[in-house]
Every structure is written in structure tokens, then in C-alpha cells.
C-alpha positions as CSV (number, residue, x, y, z in Angstrom):
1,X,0.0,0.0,0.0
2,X,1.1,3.4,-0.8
3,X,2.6,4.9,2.3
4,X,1.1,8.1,1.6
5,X,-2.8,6.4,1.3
6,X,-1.6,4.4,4.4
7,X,-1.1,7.6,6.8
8,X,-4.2,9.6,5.3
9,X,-6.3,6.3,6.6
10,X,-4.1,6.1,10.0
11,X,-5.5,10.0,10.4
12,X,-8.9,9.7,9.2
13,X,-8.8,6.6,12.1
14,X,-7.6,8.4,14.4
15,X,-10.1,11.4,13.6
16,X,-13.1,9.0,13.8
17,X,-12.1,7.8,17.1
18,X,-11.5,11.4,19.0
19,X,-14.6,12.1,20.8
20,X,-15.6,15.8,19.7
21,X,-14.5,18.6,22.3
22,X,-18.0,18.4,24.1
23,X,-17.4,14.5,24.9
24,X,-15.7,13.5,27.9
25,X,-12.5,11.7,27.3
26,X,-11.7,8.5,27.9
27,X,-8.7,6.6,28.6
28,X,-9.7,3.5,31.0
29,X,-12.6,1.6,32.5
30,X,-14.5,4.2,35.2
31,X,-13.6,3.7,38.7
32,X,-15.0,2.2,41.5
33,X,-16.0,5.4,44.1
34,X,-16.8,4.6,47.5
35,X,-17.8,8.3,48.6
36,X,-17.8,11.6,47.0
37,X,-17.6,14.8,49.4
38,X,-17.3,18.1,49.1
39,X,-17.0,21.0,51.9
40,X,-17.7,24.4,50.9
41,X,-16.8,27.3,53.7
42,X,-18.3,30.1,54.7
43,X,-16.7,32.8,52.2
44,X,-17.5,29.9,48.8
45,X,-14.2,28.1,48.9
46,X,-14.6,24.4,47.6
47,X,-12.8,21.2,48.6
48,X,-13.7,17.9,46.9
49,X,-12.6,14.5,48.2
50,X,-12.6,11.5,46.2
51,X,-12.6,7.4,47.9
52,X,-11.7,5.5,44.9
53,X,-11.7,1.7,45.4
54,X,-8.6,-0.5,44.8
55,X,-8.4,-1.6,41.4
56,X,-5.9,-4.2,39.7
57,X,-6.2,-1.9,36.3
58,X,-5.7,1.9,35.5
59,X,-9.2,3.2,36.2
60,X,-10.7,6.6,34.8
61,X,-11.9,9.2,37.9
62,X,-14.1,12.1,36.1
63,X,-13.4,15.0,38.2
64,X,-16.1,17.7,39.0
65,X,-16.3,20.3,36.9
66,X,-14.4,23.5,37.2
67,X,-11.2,25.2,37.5
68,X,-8.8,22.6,39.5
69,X,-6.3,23.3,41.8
70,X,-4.0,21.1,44.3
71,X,-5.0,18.3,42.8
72,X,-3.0,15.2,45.0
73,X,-3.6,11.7,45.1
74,X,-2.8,9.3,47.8
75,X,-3.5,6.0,49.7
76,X,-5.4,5.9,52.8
77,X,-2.0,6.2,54.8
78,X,-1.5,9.7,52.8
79,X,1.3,8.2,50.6
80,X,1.3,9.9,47.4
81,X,0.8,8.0,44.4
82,X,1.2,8.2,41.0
83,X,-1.3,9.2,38.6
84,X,-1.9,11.0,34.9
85,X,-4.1,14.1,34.2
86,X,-6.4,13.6,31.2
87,X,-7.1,16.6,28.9
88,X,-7.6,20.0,30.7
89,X,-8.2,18.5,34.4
90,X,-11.6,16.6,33.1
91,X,-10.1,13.7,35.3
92,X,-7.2,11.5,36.1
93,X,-5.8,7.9,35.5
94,X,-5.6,6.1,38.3
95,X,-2.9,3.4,38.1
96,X,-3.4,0.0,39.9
97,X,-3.4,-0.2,43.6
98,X,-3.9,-2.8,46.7
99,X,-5.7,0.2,48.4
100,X,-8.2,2.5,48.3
101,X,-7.2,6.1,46.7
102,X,-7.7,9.4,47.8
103,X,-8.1,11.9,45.4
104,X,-8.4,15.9,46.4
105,X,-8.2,19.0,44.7
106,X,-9.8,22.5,45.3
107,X,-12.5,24.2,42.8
108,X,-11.9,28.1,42.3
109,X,-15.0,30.2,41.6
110,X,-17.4,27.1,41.8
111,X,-19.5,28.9,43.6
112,X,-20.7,32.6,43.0
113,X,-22.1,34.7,45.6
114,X,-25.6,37.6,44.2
115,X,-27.9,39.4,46.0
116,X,-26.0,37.4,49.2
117,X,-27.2,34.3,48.3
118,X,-24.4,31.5,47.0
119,X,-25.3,29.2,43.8
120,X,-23.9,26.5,42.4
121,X,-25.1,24.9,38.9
122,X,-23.7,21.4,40.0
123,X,-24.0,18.4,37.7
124,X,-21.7,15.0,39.1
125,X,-23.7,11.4,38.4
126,X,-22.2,10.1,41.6
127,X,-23.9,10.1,44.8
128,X,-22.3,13.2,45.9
129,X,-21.9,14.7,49.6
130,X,-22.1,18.1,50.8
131,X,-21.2,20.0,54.1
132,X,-22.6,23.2,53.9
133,X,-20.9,26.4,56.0
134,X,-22.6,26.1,59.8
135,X,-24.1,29.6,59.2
136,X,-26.2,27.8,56.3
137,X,-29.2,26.3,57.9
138,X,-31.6,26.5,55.5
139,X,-30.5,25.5,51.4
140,X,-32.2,25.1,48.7
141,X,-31.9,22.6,46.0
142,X,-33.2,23.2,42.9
143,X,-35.9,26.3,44.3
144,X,-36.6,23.2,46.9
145,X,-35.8,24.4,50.0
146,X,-33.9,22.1,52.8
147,X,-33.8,22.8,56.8
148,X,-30.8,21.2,57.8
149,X,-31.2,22.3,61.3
150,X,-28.3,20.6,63.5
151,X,-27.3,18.4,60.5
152,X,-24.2,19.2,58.5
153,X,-25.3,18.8,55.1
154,X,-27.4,17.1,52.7
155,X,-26.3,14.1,49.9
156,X,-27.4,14.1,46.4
157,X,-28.0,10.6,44.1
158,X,-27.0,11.0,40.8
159,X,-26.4,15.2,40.9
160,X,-27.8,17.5,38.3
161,X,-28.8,20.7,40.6
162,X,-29.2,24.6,41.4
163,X,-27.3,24.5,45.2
164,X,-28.1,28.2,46.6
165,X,-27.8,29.0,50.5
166,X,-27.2,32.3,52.2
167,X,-24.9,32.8,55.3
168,X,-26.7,34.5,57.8
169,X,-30.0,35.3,56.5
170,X,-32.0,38.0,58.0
171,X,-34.5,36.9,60.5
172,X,-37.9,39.3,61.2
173,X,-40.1,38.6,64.1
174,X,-43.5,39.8,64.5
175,X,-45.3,39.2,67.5
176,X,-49.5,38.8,67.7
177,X,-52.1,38.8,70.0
178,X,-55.4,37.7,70.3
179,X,-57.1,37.9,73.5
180,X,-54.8,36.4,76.1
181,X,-52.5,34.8,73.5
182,X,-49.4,35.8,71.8
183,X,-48.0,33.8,68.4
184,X,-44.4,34.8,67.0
185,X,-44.3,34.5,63.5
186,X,-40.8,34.3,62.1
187,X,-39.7,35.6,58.2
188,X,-36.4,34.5,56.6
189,X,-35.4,36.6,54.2
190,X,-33.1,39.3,52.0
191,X,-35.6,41.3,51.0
192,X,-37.2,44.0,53.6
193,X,-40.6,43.5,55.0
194,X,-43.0,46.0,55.6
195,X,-46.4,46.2,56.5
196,X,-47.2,42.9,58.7
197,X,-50.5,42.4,59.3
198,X,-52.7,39.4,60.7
199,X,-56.6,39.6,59.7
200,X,-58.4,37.2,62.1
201,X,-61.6,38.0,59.9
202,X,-59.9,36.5,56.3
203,X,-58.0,34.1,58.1
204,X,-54.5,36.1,56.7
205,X,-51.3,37.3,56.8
206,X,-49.9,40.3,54.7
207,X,-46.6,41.9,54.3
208,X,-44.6,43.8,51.3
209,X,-41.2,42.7,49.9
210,X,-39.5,45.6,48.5
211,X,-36.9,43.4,46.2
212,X,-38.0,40.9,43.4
213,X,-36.4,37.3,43.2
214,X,-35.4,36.9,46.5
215,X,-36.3,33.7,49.1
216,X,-39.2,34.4,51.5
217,X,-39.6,32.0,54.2
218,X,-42.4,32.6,56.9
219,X,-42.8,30.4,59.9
220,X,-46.2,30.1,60.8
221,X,-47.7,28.9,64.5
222,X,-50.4,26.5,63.5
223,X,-52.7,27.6,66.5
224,X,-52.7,30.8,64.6
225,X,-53.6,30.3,61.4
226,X,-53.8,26.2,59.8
227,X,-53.3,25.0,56.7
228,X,-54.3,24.3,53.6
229,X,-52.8,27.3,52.5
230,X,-52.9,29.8,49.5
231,X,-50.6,32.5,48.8
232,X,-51.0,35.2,46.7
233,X,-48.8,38.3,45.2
234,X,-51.0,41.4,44.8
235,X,-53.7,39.5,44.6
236,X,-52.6,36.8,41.5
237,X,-52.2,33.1,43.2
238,X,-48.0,32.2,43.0
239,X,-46.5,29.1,43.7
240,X,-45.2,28.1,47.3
241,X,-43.2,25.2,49.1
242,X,-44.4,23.6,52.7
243,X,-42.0,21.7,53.9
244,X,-41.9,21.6,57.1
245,X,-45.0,20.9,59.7
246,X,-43.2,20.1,63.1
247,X,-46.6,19.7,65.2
248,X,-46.5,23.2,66.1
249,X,-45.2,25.6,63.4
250,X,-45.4,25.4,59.3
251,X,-42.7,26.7,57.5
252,X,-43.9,28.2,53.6
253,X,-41.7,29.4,51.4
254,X,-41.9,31.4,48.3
255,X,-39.7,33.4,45.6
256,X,-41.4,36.5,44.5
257,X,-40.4,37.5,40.5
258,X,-41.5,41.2,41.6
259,X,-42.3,43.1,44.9
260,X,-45.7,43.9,46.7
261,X,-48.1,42.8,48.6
262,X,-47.7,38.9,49.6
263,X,-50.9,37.1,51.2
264,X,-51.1,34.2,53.4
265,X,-54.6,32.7,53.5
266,X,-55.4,29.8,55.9
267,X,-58.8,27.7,56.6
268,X,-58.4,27.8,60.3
269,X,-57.5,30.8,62.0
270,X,-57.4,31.2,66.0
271,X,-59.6,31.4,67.5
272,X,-62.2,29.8,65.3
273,X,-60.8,26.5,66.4
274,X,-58.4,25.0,69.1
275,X,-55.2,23.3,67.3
276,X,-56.6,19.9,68.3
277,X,-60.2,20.3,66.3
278,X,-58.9,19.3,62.7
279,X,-57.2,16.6,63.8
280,X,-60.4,15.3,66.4
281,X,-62.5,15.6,63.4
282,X,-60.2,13.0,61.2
283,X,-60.4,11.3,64.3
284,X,-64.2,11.3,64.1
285,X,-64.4,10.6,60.8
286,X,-61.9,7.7,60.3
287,X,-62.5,5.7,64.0
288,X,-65.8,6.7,65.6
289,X,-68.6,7.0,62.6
290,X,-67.6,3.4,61.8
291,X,-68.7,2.6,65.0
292,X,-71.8,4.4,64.6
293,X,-72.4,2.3,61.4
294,X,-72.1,-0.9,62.8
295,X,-74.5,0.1,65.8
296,X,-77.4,1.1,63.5
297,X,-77.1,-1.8,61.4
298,X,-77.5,-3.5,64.4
């Protein structure tokens, strides 16, 4: 064969087999991962730790998308070991091992911080661990919001997400009473809030947000005002998350895409009904007027 026809088809191989530049490159079988986990601090900075299992061939470890820095890898007794660097930091080559590897590095400007709160557009198909800063106790994923309360952090199965927290976040308290009673209802939020006001009569709660696109959170006594709720924004119905109903308070969260007035409507409102009445009439319905039944066929 011609040696000039033999390296034009050793190129055009060679082109067919390089995956295009949006294609992650390959190199070896994908490794084993025991754990991903990845600590971000209080001012964004980002550590990621990688448990590879042993392997008895060079294994491929995609690493998480963004700028990498201190990139190391050891064995669980911190040796260093050897390994290669595929393309621009996409991931390494692992070579073989009679341990476990440990593979760290540091992502610069993962994270960026707007209007105080700190987002991440994260996307790793690994069950992936994160420790959020301590100041973080409520997170949301994907608009969903998360309370970790005393927990650390939260852990994601196959990762595609929009990670946003803030550090800190303001905390309003407004306090009520009715009659001989007082209820503190608690706001979370970045945006000011003006103009509280509890309507025993509509079975509501109004306030203003001044700033568009920011995370509302109002913690609600239930002896105040129960649930189902509704929630309006000058008066058009908007979308809302309840996610947390301890026994005592609700927690409702919503994102405003402009300011004004934000309503809270309830169907039980204090002090139309003691706390215990919605649950004594499932209680009613569900044990006693069975009961009943049975007597009057009787």
C-alpha cells in the first residue's frame, strides 16, 4: 500500500475515534467510588474528596467540573501516588493499587455569591456529599428548599442541581395577640418587610417585599392560622413550598419575581378552632362514625 494512502487512513482513524470537544475523554474503565464529598466554607471556597476503590487496572476518575487546583492523590495512609491528568483537568488515570485512593483538589469560583445568596449549577452522576458552611441552615436545591437544622449537610444521588444558601440570613419577628394569647411568626429573608399584618376576619397574613427574586420564608404557628394554604402576590395566586410541619409551626416558602403585597390565606384561624379540632374531626371521621355504622345496622 502506498505509504502516503496508508497515513491519510491512520489520520482519518484516528479522527473517527477522538470524541468531539463536548465529549468527555476516555482513557480506562471508570472507577469504583466509594464516597464523593465536598465541603464548601463560609466565604465559597470548595474542597472535593474523592474514595476510589482499589483496582488491579488503570481506572478513569471524572473529576467535577471547574477550575482545579491542588489536585493530589494518595492512599489511605496519605502516601502519594502516581497518577496522569487527562485533557484540561476533566479527570485523572488512576494506576493500579492494593488500596483505596484518595483523590483531592480545590475548585476556584465554583461557587458565586448575588444578591447574598451563594449558587452552584452542579452536575456529578455520583452520589455526591455536601457540608454546607454552619451559618447555612436553611439550602435550597433546585428552588426546593432544605432545613438542615443541626445536621451538616445534605447528599445528592446522581447530581444535576441549582445548590443556593445564604450565610446568615436575616430573621424578622412579628409578635401577635389575640385575646390572652401571643404567636411569633418568624420571616427569613433578604428582601425587607414591611407592613405585617394578621386579619383574624380573612383568616391572613400580609406583608410587602421591596426586592423581586429573593427567598421568602415565613414560619407560621399553627394555633394561629392552619393550613391548607394559598398565597397570593397582589392578589394573582403564585407558587409556594411547605415543607416543614413540626406539630407546632409550618414553614412556607416562596420566591417573588416582583415586589408587593404577599398574602397568606389559611382555613383555620385562632380562634375559630383550638389546634386539636382538625385533627379530632379526622379522628371522628376515620375511627368513631364506623362505629356508629355498625351500631345502627345492628
Amino acid at each position: 500500500m502506498n505509504s502516503k494512502i496508508f497515513g491519510f487512513l491512520v489520520i482519518l482513524l484516528i479522527i473517527s475515534i477522538i470524541p468531539t470537544i463536548d465529549a468527555q475523554i476516555s482513557f480506562g474503565e471508570k472507577a469504583s467510588q466509594k464516597s464523593v464529598e465536598i465541603v464548601i466554607n463560609s466565604v465559597g471556597d470548595v474542597h472535593v474528596k474523592h474514595v476510589v476503590s482499589k483496582t488491579d487496572l488503570p481506572k478513569q476518575v471524572e473529576l467535577i467540573y471547574g477550575t482545579v487546583s491542588n489536585l493530589s492523590v494518595t492512599n489511605e495512609k496519605g502516601e502519594e501516588k502516581q497518577f496522569s491528568v487527562i485533557g484540561n483537568n476533566a479527570g485523572i488515570l488512576i494506576f493500579p493499587s492494593d488500596n483505596n485512593s484518595i483523590v483531592e483538589y480545590d475548585l476556584d469560583h465554583a461557587i458565586s455569591k448575588k444578591d447574598n445568596v451563594w449558587t452552584w449549577s452542579f452536575r456529578y452522576l455520583e452520589t455526591t456529599s455536601f457540608i454546607l458552611p454552619e451559618e447555612a441552615d436553611l439550602i435550597f436545591a433546585n428552588e426546593r428548599p432544605v432545613y438542615l437544622d443541626e445536621k451538616k449537610g445534605i447528599t445528592c444521588h446522581g447530581c444535576q442541581m441549582i445548590l443556593e444558601y445564604s450565610i446568615n440570613e436575616p430573621k424578622i419577628y412579628q409578635n401577635i395577640k389575640w385575646e390572652d394569647k401571643e404567636f411569633l411568626v418568624e420571616i427569613r429573608s433578604h428582601s425587607n418587610i414591611d407592613e405585617f399584618v394578621f386579619d383574624q376576619p380573612t383568616k391572613s397574613i400580609t406583608f410587602d417585599v421591596s426586592e423581586k427574586n429573593r427567598f421568602v420564608t415565613t414560619i407560621i404557628p399553627l394555633e394561629l392560622l392552619w393550613g391548607p394554604y394559598a398565597v397570593f402576590l397582589d392578589d394573582e395566586k403564585i407558587y409556594f413550598n411547605q415543607y416543614i410541619n413540626n406539630g407546632t409551626h409550618v414553614w412556607l416558602n416562596i420566591r417573588p419575581e416582583t415586589t408587593g403585597e404577599v398574602t397568606i390565606i389559611g382555613t383555620t384561624v385562632v380562634p375559630e378552632f383550638p389546634i386539636i379540632a382538625p385533627l379530632a374531626i379526622g379522628f371522628l371521621i376515620i375511627v368513631i362514625a364506623p362505629l356508629i355504622r355498625k351500631v345502627n345496622l345492628r
